[in-house]
C-alpha positions as CSV (number, residue, x, y, z in Angstrom):
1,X,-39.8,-21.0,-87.1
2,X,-36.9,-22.6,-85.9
3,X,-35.5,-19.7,-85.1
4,X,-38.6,-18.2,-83.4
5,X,-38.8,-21.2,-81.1
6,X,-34.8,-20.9,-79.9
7,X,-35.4,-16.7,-79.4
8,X,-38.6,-17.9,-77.5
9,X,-36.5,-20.4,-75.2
10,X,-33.5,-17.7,-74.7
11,X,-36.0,-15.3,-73.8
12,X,-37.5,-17.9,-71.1
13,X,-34.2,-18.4,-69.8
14,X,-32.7,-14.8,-69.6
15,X,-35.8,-13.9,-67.4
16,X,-35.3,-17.0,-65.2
17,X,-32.1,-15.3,-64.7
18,X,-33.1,-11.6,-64.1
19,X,-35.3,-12.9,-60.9
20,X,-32.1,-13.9,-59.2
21,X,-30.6,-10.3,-60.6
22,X,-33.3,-7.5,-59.3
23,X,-31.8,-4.7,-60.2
24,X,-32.6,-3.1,-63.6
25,X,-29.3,-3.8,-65.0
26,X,-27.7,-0.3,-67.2
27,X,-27.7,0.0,-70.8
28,X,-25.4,-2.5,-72.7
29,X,-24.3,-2.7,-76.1
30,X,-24.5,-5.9,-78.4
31,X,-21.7,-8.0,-78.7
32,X,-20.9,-9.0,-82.8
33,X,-21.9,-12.5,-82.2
34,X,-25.3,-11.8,-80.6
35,X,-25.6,-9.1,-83.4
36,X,-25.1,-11.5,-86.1
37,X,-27.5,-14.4,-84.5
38,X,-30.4,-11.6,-84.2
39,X,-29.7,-10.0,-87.5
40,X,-32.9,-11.9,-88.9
41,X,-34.9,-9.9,-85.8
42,X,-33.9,-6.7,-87.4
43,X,-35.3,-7.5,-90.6
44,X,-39.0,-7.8,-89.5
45,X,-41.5,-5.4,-91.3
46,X,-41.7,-2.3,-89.0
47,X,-45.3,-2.3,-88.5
48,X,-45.1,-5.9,-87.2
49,X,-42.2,-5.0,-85.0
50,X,-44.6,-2.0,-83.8
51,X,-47.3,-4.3,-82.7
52,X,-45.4,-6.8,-80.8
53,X,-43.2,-4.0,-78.7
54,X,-46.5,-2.7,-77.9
55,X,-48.4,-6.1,-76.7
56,X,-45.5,-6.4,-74.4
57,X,-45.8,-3.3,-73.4
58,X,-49.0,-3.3,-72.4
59,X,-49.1,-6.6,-71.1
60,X,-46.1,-6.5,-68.4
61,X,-47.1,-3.9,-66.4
62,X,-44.7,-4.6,-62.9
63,X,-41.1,-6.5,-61.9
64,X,-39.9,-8.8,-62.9
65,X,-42.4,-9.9,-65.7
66,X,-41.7,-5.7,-67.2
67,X,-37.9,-7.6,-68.3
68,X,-39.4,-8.9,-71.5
69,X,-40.1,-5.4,-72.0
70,X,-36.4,-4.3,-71.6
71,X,-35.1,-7.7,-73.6
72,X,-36.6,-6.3,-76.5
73,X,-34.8,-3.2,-76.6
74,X,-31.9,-5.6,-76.2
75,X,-32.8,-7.4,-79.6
76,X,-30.9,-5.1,-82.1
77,X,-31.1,-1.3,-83.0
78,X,-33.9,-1.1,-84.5
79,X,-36.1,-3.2,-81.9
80,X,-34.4,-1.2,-78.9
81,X,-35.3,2.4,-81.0
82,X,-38.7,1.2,-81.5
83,X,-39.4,0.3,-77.7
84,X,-37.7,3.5,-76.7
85,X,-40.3,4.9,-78.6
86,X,-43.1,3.0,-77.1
87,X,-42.2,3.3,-73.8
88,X,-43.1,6.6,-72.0
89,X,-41.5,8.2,-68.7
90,X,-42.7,7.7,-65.5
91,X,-44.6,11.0,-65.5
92,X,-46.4,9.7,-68.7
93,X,-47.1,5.5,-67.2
94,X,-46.3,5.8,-63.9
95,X,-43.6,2.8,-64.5
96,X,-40.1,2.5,-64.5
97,X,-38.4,0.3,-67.0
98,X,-35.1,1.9,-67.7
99,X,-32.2,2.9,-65.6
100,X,-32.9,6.4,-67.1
101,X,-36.1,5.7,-65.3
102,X,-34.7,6.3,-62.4
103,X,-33.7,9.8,-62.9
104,X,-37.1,11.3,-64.6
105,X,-40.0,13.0,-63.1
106,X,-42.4,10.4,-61.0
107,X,-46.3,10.7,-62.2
108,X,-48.8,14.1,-61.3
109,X,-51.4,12.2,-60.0
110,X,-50.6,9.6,-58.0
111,X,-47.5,8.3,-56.1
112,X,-44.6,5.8,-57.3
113,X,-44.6,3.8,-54.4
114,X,-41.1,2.3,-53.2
115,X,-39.6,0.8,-49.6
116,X,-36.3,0.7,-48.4
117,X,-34.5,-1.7,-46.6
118,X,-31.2,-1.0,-44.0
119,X,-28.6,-3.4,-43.5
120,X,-26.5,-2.3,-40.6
121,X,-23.9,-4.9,-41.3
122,X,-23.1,-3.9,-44.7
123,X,-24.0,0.3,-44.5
124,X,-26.3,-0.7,-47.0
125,X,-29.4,1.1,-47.4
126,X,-31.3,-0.9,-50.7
127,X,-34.6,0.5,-52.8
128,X,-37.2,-1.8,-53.8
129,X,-40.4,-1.3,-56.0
130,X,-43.1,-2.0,-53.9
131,X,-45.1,-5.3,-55.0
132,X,-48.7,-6.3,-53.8
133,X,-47.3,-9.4,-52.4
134,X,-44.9,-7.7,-50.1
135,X,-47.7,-5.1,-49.1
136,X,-49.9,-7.9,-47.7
137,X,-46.8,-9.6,-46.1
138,X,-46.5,-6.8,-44.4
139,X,-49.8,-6.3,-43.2
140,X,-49.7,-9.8,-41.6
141,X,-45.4,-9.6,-40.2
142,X,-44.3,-6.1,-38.2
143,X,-41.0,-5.8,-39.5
144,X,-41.2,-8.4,-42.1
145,X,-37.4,-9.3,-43.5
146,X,-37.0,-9.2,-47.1
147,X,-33.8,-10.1,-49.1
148,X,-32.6,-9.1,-53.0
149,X,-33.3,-11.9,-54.2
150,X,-37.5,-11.9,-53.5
151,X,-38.9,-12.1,-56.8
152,X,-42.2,-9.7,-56.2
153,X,-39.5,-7.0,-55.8
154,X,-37.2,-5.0,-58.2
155,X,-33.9,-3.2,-56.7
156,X,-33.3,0.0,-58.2
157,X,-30.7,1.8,-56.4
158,X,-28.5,0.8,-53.7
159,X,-26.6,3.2,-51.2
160,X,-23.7,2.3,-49.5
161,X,-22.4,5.0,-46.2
162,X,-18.7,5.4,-46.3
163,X,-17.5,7.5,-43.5
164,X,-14.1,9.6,-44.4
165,X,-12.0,11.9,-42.3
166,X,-14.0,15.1,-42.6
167,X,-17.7,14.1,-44.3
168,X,-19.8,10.8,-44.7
169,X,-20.7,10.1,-48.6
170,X,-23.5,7.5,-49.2
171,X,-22.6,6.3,-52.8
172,X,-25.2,5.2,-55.3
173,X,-25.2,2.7,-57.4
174,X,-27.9,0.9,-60.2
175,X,-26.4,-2.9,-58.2
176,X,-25.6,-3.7,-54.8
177,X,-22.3,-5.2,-55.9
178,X,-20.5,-2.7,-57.0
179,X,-19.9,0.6,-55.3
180,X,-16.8,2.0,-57.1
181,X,-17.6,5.8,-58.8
182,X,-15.4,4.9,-61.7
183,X,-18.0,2.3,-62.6
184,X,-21.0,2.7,-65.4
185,X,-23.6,1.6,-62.2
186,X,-22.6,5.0,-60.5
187,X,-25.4,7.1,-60.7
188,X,-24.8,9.7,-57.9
189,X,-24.1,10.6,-53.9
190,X,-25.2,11.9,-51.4
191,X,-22.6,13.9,-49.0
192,X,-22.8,15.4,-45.7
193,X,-21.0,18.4,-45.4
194,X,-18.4,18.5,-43.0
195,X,-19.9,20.5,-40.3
196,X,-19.9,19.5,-36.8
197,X,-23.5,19.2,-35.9
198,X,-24.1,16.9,-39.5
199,X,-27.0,19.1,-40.3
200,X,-26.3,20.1,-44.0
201,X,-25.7,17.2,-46.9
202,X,-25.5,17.9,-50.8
203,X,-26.8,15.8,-53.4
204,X,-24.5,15.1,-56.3
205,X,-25.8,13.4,-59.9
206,X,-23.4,11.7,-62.2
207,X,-24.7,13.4,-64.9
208,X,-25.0,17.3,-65.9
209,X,-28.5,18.7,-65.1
210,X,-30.8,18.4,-68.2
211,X,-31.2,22.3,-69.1
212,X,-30.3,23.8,-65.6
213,X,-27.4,25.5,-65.7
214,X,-23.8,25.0,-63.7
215,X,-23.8,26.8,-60.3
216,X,-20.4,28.7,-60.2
217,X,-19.7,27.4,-56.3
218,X,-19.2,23.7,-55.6
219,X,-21.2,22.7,-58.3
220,X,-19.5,20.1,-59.5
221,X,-16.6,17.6,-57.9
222,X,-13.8,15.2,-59.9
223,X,-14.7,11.7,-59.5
224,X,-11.4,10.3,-59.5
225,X,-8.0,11.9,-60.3
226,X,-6.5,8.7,-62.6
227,X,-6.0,9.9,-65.8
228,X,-7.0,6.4,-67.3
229,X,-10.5,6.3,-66.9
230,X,-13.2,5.1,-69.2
231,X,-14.4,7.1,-72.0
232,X,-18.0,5.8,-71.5
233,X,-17.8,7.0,-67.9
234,X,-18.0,10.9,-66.9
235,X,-15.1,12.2,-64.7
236,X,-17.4,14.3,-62.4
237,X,-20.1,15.3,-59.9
238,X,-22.2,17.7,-60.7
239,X,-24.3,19.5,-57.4
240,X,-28.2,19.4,-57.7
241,X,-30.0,20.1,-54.7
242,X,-28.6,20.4,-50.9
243,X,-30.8,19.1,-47.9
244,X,-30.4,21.4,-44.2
245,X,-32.3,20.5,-41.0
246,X,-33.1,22.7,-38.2
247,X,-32.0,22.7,-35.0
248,X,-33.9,21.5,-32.5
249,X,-32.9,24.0,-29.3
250,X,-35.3,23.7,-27.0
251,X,-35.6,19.7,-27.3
252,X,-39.6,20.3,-28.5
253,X,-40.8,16.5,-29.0
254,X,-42.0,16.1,-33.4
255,X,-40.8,15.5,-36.2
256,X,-37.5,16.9,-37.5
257,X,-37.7,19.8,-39.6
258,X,-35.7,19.9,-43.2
259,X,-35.4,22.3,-46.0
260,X,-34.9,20.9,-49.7
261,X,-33.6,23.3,-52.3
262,X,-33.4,21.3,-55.7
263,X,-31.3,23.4,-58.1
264,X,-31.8,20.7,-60.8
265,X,-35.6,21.6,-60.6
266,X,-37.2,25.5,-61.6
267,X,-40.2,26.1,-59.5
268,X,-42.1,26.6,-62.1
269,X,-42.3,23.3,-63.0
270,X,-45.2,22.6,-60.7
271,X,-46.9,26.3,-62.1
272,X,-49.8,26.0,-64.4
273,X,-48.3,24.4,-67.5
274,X,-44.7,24.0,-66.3
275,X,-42.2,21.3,-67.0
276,X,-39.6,19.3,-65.0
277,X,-36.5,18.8,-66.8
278,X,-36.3,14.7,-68.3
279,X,-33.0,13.5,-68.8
280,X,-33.5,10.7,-72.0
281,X,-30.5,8.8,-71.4
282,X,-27.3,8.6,-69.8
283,X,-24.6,10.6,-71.7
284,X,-21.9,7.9,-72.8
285,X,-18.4,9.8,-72.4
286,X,-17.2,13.0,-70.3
287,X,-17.3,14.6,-73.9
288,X,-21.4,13.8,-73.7
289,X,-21.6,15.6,-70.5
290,X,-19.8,19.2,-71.8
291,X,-22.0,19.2,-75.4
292,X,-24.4,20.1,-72.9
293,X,-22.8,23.7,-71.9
294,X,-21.1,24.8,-75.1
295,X,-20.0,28.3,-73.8
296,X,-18.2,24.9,-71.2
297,X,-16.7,23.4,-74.0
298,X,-15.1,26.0,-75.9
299,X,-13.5,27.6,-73.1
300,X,-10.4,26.0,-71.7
301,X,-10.8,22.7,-69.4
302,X,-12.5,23.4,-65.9
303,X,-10.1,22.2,-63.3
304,X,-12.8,21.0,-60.7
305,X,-12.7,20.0,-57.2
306,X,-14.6,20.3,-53.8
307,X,-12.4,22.6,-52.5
308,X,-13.1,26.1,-51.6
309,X,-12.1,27.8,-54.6
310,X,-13.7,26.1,-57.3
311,X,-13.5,27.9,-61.0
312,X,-16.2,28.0,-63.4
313,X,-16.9,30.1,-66.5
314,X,-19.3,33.1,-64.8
315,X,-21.4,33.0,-68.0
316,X,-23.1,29.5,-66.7
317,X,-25.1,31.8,-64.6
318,X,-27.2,33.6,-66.6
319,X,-30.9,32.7,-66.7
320,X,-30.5,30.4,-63.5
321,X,-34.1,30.0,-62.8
322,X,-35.3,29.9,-59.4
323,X,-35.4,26.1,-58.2
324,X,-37.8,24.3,-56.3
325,X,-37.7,24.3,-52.6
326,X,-39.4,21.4,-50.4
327,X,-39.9,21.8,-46.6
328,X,-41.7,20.0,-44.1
329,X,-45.9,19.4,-43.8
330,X,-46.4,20.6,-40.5
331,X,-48.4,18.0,-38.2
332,X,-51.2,17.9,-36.1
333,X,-50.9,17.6,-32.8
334,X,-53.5,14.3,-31.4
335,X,-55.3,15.1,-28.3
336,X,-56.4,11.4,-28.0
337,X,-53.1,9.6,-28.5
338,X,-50.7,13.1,-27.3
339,X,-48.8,13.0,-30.3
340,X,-47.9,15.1,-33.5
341,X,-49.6,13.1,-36.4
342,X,-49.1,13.0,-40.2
343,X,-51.7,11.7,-42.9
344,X,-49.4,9.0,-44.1
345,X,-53.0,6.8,-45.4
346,X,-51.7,3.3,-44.3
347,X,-48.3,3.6,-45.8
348,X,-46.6,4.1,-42.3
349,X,-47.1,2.2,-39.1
350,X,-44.5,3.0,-36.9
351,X,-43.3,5.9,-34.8
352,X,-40.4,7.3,-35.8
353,X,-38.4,10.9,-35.8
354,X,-37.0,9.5,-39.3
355,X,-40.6,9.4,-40.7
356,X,-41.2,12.6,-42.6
357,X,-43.5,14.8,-45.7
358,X,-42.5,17.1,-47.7
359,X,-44.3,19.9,-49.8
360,X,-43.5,22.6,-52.0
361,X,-42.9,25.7,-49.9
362,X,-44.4,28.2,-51.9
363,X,-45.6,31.9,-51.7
364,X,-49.0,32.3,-51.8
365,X,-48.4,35.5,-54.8
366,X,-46.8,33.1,-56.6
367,X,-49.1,31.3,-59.8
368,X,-49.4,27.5,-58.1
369,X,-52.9,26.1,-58.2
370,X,-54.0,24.9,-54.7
371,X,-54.1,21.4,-55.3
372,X,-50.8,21.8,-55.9
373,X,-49.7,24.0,-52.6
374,X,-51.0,20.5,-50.5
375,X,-49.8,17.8,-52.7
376,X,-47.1,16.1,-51.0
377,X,-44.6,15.3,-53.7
378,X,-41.8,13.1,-51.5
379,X,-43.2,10.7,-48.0
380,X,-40.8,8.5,-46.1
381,X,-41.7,6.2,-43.0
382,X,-40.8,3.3,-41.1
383,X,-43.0,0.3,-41.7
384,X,-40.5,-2.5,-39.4
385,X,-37.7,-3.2,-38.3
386,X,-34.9,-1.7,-40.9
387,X,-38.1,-1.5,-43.7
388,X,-39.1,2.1,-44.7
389,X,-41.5,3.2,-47.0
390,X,-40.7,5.8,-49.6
391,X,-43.3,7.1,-51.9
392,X,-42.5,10.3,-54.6
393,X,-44.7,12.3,-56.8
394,X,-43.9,14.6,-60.0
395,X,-41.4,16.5,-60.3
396,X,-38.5,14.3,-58.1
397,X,-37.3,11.4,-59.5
398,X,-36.5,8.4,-57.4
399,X,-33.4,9.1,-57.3
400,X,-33.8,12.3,-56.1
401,X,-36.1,10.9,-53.6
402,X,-33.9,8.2,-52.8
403,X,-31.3,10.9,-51.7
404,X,-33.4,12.9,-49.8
405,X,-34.1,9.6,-47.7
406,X,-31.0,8.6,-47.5
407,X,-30.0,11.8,-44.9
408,X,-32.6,11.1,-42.6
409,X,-30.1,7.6,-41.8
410,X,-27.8,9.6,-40.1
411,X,-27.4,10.9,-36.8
412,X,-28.1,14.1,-36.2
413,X,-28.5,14.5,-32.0
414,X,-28.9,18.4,-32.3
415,X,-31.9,17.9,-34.7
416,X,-34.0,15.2,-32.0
């Protein structure tokens, strides 16, 4: 009982402490002295340790109350197997609770919705979960200002833009503190490709796509060139989808117009029965990320680079399947208000070239059903001052999505 009551009182105070930390912190291992004070946790009956997971479960259903949820899978091994268990992907709930979260599927029927918010000062561009609270705030305040630390919210990436000599990266991170790529928060980039009119960027995951295999040309990039990096952290880059935008020659007034090709994702995950690929958890060590691609592994080590000239083992591109491809709706032109108009149903309020929707493009001989062929799966809009609205569907994942915002921040003159 005793001990019960002291668990109940840590737990209090752990949460008290996650509302000043809103972002969903990465998996961490349990130090020997936390193992040995919870070692009477792992002992409960399985059954009862079912039940409880599950109550919680159920019960806290949004940030930052859903921490309970990831405390338990903190408890021990056999507590965090058994919420893993319980837990379902965002496809499945609709809910993110894991950093792995963050890189599977979003629901099929209704959107995850998200905002983001830009501070010029820093070149930070943050993503929130988006909170009732904060939707009525900003029904009453245009351009209401929101810090990290607001407790309705929960940060789940943060983007930092770093302009080098020939390309701008925006790196991503799982905090806002800590930006380096040779750290476990790195989940990714985003990368303009050094061309002068800044119409093309790449998306790069930290991570090997789960059952897509390696593109032969710039797929992947070395993270650093140290040879004393962590074992728990993987060395590379790996390409998944790159973002283009037309060019806007005769100056027509409208949105812009973008092209998404999502290598990471087969089209036929949104056919009749398909499937997107769901990573179910980060791979620990470099060695993790090549188990993947045996014919990889067996082979001598892959020098990689961005370079022109990158070498990879031809047999990774056999049975490539076709990926997904996202362009823009197309809008209506207003006769009242003499304006091009999207359907963004109350999620965007202000005018904005940056504001955009984006749907499969798909063929109509091709076996999609039509609910399908006009479901938008990825919205982004400005709601404020420095506040944008970002709301994705099945088959991105937020952080997909999040990269896909992140290159409508950047200038593109030839595009407006």
């Amino acid at each position: 009982m005793g001990l019960g009551v002291y668990q109940g009182e840590e737990w209090k105070a752990r949460i008290r402490r996650n509302r000043k930390k809103s972002h969903i912190a990465p998996d961490q291992a349990l130090s020997p002295s936390d193992s040995n004070q919870q070692s009477q946790w792992a002992n409960l009956p399985p059954e009862l340790l079912l039940d409880i997971v599950r109550r919680v479960e159920e019960s806290e259903t949004s940030w930052p109350a859903r921490a309970v949820v990831v405390f338990c899978a903190s408890v021990c091994r056999s507590w965090r197997e058994v919420t893993k268990e319980i837990v379902k992907t965002p496809e499945q709930c609709g809910r993110l609770t894991f950093p792995i979260s963050l890189k599977q599927p979003g629901p099929r029927d209704f959107p995850i919705q998200c905002f983001i918010r830009r501070d010029g000062a820093t070149a930070q561009y943050l993503l929130f979960s988006w909170s009732d609270a904060f939707g009525k705030r900003c029904s009453l305040v245009n351009g209401v200002e929101l810090t990290a630390e607001d407790g309705s919210n929960k940060l789940l990436l943060a983007a930092r833009k770093v302009r080098r000599a020939t390309c701008t990266d925006f790196v991503i991170s799982l905090v806002a503190t800590d930006f380096s790529r040779a750290s476990s928060t790195y989940v990714g980039k985003l990368r303009q490709v050094s061309n002068f009119l800044g119409t093309k960027f790449s998306i790069y995951d930290s991570q090997p796509p789960c059952g897509i295999a390696v593109q032969p040309t710039n797929r992947m990039s070395r993270r650093f060139h140290s040879k004393q990096v962590s074992p728990r952290v993987s060395a590379y880059n790996y390409r998944i989808g790159t973002i283009s935008y037309e060019l806007n020659v005769l100056r027509t007034r409208g949105p812009r117009r973008m092209n998404c090709i999502m290598d990471s994702i087969p089209f036929s995950s949104i056919e009749e029965g398909g499937t997107a690929p769901t990573p179910s958890s980060f791979p620990q060590s470099l060695e993790d990320n090549f188990s993947s691609f045996p014919d990889l592994k067996e082979k001598e080590p892959v020098i990689c680079s961005e370079a022109p000239g990158l070498s990879v083992s031809p047999g990774l591109m056999m049975g490539t399947p076709e990926p997904l491809v996202l362009k823009n709706k197309a809008p209506r032109w207003h006769e009242q208000l003499q304006c091009w108009c999207l359907n963004f149903k109350g999620r965007v309020t202000v005018a904005s070239v940056k504001n955009f929707q984006l749907v499969a493009a798909i063929d109509p001989t091709q076996n999609v059903p039509a609910a399908e062929q006009e479901k938008v799966i990825l919205q982004f809009g400005k709601i404020g001052k420095d506040i944008f609205t970002m709301d994705y569907h099945y088959p991105l994942s937020a952080f997909q999505a999040f990269a896909i915002c992140l290159s409508s921040f950047d200038t593109k003159p030839a595009c407006e």
